[in-house]
C-alpha positions as CSV (number, residue, x, y, z in Angstrom):
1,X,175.0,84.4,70.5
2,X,174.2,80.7,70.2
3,X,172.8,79.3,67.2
4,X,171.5,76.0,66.1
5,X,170.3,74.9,62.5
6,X,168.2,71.3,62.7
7,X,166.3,69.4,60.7
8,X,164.1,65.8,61.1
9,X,167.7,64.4,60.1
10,X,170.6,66.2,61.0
11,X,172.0,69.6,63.0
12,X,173.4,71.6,60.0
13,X,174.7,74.2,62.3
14,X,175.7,74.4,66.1
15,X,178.1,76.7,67.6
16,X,179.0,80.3,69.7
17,X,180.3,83.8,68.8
18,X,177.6,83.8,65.9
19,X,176.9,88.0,65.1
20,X,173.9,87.8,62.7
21,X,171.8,85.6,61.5
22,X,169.8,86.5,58.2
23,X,166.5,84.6,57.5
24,X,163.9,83.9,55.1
25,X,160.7,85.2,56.7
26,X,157.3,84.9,54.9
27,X,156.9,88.4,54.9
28,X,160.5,89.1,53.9
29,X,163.6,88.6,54.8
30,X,164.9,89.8,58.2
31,X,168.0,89.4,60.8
32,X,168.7,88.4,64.3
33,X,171.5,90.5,66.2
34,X,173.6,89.6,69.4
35,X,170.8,90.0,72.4
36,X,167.8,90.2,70.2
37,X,164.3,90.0,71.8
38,X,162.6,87.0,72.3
39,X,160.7,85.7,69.4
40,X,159.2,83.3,67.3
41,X,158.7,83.4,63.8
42,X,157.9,81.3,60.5
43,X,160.3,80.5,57.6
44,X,160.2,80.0,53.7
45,X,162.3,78.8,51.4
46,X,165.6,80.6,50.7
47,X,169.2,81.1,52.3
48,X,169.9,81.5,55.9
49,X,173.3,83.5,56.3
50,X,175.5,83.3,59.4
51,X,177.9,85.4,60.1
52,X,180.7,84.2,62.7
53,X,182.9,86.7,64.3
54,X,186.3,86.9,62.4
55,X,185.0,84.3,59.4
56,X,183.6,84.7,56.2
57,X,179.5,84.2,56.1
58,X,178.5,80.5,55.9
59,X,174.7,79.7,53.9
60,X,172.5,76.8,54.3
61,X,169.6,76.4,51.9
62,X,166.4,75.3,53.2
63,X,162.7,74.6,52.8
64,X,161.2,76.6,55.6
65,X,160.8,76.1,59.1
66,X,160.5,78.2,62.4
67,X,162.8,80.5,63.9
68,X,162.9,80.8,68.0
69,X,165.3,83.6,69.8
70,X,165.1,83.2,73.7
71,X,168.1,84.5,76.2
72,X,170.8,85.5,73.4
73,X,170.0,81.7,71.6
74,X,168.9,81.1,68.3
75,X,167.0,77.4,67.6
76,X,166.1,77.2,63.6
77,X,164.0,74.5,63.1
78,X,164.4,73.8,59.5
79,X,163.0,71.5,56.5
């Protein structure tokens, strides 16, 4: 799947092949798969872990945000 990481300054993260996606959600913390069902959803603080196909898992840290998953692409809006 697709994911993207932004914030009001920068893209932390853009690229393909991504497998999971682990988030911060306000009621705890949950994952995004390949061809997850659409969804939106809100963020706190904590780690978001990416895992690429082949790579070791890559973390960003940030302040919260939203999470949307449409057509096999992941947008994370982040502070």
């Amino acid at each position: 799947m697709h994911l993207e990481i932004v914030t009001p300054d920068t893209t932390l993260f853009s690229g393909d092949n991504v497998e999971l996606v682990q988030l911060p959600g306000i009621d705890g913390s949950f994952e995004v798969l390949d061809h997850h069902a659409p969804m939106i959803s809100v963020l706190k603080r904590g780690s978001v872990k990416v895992m690429i196909k082949g790579k070791t898992p890559v973390f960003f840290e940030i302040n919260g945000g939203v999470i949307e998953v449409l057509q096999n692409k992941v947008l994370i809006l982040a502070e």
